[in-house]
N, C-alpha and C positions, 0 to 999 in steps of 0.2 A: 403527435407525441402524447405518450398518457400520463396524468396527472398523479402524484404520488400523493398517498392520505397519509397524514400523519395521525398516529395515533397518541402520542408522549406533543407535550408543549417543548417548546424550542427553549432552549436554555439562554443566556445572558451571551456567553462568547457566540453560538450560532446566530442570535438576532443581529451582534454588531456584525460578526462576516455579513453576512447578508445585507445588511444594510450597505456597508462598503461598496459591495458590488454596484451601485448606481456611477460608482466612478468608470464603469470599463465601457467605452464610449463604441470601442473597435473590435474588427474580429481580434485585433493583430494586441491587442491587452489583452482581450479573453486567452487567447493562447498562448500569452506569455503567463496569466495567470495559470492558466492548467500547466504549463510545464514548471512554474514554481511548487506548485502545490504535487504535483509526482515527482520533480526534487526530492520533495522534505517525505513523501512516505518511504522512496528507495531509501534514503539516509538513514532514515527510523528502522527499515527492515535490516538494512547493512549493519546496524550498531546492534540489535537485540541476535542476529546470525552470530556478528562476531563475540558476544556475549555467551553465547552457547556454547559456541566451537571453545573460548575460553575454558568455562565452568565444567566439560565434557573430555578436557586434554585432548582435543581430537587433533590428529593428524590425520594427511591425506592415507596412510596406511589402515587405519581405522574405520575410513571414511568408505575406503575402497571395501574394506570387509564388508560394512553394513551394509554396501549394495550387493557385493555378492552374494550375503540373505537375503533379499528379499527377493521374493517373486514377483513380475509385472506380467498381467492380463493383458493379451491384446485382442480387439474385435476383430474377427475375421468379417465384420461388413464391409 
């Protein structure tokens, strides 16, 4: 596994997560810990979508138009 360089110093909330982490003993925390932590980005993503779709009036009528512009590329590899 290769080692990430930081370039920015770690900020105060990242030192304490990290520091935390001495608590996860087991796979079976570490992988509850990863599926709390993609909980909380899905949530995050699902609220800033619904936020959109808000701000946008968008209906699936709308929605469906915007994909009928667009064009998708596909590789013929």
């Amino acid at each position: 596994m290769e080692t990430a360089v930081l370039n920015t110093p770690l900020n105060a909330m990242q030192i304490h997560f990290l520091q935390s982490l001495r608590f996860v003993k087991t796979d079976e925390m570490f992988q509850e810990l990863k599926q709390v932590i993609s909980d909380y980005y899905f949530k995050k993503m699902e609220d800033e979508t619904d936020k959109w779709w808000d701000e946008n009036n968008m209906t699936n009528e709308k929605l469906d138009e915007m994909f009928a512009k667009s064009h998708y590329r596909v590789s013929n590899k």
